[in-house]
C-alpha positions as a printed NumPy array, in Angstrom:
array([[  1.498,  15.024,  12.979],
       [  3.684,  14.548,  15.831],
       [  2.522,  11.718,  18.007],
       [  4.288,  10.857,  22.166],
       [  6.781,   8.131,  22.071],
       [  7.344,   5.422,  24.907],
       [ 10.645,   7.286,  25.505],
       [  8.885,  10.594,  25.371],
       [  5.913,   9.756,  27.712],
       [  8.448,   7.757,  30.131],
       [ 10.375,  10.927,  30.537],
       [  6.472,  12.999,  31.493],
       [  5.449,  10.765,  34.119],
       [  8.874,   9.926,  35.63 ],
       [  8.132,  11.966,  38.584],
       [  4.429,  10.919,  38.589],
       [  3.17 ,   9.229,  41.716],
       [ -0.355,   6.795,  42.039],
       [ -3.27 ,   7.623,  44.779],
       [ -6.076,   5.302,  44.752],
       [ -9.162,   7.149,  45.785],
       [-11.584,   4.402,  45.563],
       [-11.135,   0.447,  45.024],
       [-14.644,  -1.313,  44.768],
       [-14.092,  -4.38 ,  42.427],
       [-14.563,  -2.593,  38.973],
       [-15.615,   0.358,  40.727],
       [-12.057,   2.392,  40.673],
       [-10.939,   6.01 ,  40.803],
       [ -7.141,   6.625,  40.726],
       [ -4.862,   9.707,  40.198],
       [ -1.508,   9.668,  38.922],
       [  0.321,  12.846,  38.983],
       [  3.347,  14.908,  40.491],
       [  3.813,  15.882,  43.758],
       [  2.616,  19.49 ,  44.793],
       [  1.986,  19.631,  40.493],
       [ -1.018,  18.868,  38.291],
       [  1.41 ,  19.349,  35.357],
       [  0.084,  16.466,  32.688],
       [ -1.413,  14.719,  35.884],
       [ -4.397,  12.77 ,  35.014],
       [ -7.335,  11.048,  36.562],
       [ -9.001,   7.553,  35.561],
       [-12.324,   6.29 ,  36.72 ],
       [-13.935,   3.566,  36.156],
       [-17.616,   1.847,  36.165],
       [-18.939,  -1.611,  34.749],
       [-18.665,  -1.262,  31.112],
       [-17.015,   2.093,  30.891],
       [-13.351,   3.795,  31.472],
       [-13.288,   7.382,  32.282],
       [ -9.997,   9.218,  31.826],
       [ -9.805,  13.009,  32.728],
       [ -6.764,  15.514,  33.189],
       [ -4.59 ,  17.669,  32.08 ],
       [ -3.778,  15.82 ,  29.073],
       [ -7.474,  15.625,  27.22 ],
       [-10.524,  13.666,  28.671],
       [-11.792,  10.745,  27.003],
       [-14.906,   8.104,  28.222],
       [-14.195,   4.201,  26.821],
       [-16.944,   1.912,  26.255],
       [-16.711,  -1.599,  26.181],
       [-15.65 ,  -4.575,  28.575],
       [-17.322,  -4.935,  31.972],
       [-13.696,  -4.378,  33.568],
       [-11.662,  -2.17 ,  31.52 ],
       [ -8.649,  -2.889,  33.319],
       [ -8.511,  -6.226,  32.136],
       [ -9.665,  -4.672,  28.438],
       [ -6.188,  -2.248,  28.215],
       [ -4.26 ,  -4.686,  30.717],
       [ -1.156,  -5.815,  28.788],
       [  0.212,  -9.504,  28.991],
       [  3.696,  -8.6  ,  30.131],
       [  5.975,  -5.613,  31.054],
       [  5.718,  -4.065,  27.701],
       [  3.342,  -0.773,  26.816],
       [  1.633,  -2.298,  23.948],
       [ -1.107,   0.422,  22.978],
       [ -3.347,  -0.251,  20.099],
       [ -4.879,   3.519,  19.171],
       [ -6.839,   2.031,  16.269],
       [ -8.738,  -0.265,  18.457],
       [ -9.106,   1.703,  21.164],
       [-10.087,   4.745,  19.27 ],
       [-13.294,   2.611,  17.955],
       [-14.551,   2.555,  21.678],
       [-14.076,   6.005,  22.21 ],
       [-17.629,   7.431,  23.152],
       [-16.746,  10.79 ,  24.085],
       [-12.948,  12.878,  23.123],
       [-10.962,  13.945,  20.138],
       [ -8.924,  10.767,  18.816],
       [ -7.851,  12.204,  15.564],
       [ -7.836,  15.559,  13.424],
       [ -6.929,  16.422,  10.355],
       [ -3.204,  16.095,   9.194],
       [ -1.327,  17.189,   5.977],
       [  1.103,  14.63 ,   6.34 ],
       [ -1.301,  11.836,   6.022],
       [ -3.911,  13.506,   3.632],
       [ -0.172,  14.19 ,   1.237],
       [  0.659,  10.426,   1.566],
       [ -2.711,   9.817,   0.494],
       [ -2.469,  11.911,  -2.374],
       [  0.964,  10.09 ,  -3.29 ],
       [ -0.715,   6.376,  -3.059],
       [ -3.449,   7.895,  -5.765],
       [ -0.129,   8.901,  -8.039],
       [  1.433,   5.384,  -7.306],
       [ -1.547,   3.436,  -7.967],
       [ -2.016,   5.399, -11.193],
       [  1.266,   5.015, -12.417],
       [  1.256,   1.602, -11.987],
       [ -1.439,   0.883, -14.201],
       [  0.613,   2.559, -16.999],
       [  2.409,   1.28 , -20.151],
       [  5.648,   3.145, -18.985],
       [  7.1  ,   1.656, -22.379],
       [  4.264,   3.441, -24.488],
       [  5.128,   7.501, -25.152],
       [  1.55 ,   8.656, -24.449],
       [  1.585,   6.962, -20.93 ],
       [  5.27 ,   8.46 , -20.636],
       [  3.567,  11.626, -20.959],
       [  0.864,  11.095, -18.568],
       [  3.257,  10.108, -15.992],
       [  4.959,  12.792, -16.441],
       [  1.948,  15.247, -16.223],
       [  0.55 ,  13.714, -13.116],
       [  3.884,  13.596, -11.318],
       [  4.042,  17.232, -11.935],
       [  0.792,  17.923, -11.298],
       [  1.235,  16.27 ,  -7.69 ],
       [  4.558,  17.196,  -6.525],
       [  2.18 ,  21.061,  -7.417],
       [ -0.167,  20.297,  -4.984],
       [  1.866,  18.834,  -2.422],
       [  4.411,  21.706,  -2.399],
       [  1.059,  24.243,  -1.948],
       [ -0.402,  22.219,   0.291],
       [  1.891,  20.282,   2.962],
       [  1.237,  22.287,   5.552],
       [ -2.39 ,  23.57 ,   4.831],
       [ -5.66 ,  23.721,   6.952],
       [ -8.154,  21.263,   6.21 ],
       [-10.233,  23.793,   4.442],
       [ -8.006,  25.088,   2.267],
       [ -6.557,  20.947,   1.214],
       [-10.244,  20.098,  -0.082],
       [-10.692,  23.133,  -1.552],
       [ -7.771,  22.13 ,  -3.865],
       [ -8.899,  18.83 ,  -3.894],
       [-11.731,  19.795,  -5.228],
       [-10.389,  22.366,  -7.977],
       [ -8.579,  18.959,  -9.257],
       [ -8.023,  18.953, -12.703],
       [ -7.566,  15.213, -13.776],
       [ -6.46 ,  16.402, -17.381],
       [ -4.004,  19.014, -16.456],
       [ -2.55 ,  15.482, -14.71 ],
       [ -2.412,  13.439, -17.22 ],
       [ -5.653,  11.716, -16.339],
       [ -4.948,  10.827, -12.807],
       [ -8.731,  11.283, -10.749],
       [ -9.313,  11.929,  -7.521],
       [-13.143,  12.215,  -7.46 ],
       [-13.082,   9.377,  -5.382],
       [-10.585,  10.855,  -3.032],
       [-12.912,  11.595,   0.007],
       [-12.262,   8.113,   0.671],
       [ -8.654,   7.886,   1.294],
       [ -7.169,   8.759,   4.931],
       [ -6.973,  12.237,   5.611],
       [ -6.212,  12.324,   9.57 ],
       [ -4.067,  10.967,  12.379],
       [ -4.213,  10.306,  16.239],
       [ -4.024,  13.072,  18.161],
       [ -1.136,  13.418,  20.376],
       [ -3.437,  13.838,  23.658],
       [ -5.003,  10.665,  22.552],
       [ -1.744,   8.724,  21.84 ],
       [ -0.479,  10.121,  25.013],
       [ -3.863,   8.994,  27.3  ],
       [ -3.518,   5.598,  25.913],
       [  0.202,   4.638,  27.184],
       [ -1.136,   6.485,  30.482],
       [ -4.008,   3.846,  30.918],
       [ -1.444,   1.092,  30.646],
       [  1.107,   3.127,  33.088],
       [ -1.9  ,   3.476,  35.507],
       [ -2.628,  -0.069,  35.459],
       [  0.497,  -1.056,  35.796],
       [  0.98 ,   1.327,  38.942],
       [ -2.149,  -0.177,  40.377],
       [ -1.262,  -3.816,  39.557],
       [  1.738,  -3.358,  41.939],
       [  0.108,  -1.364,  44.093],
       [ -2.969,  -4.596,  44.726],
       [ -0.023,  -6.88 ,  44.672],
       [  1.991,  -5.108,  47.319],
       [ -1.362,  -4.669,  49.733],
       [ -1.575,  -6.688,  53.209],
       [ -4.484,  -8.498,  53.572],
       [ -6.73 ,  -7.328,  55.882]])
């Protein structure tokens, strides 16, 4: 699944610009967009405890830290974006889907691990190997670019001895999906936007 860059997202916001609409402590709402556009503009709010981000780009609602500025505010000048960990306090938004890529890969670790458990010096393993190589580089031609439906259908249609033994009963296990590119995306815009609004505090006169 194709997932934003640095480079990529850089390039979307280059022309984006920050308003502060309200700056109450941890209270916050902020807008970063284009000028006279609200092309992949997006709006981030934010509450004791929670992180709201809205736009044109997906909406998501984080739960976790009392100021969630300081929870996503990096240490330097870098956009260091964790998706795992962030994705696990997502409360409300699409973080991942389904994607062939991953779900193949998976398929090829079960080959790998089975294969490596072989006597590649013994003819019957030979032959096993052989069958389950077969057998996956099968499904993986069929099924690189599948729906989900139609990938666990053939999952489970599996025939372990038509593959030279190699099981995949346990397969529901095994990663199947990967970030969504809206999600990817709203993560390095939380640390632009906080980075936009760190200089924008720092550059304030006091009253």
């Amino acid at each position: 699944m194709e997932q934003p860059t640095l480079e990529r997202f850089l390039k979307d916001v280059a022309a984006h610009q920050l308003t502060v609409n309200l700056d109450q402590g941890v209270y916050r709402d902020i807008t970063v967009k284009k000028p006279h556009s609200v092309d992949m503009y997006y709006n981030i709010t934010t509450r004791p405890g929670f992180l709201i981000f809205t736009g044109d780009m997906g909406d998501f609602i984080f739960e976790r830290t009392n100021d969630m500025f300081g929870f996503f505010r990096g240490q330097d000048d870098a956009y260091y974006i964790n998706t795992g960990y962030w994705g696990e306090k997502v409360q409300a938004g699409e973080i991942s889907k389904f994607d062939p890529e991953t779900a193949c890969n998976s398929v090829k670790q079960y080959l790998t691990n089975f294969i490596d458990d072989l006597d590649l010096l013994d003819s019957e393993d030979q032959e096993k190997s052989k069958l389950a190589l077969e057998a996956v580089n099968d499904f993986i031609g069929g099924n690189q670019y599948s729906s989900e439906f139609d990938f666990w259908q053939e999952i489970n249609s599996w025939d372990a001895d038509e593959a030279g033994g190699l099981e995949l009963n346990d397969f529901w296990e095994a990663p199947t999906t990967a970030k969504t590119y809206h999600f990817v995306w709203a993560c390095y815009a939380i640390v632009h936007a906080i980075k936009l609004y760190d200089t924008h505090k720092s550059n304030e006169v006091p009253a």
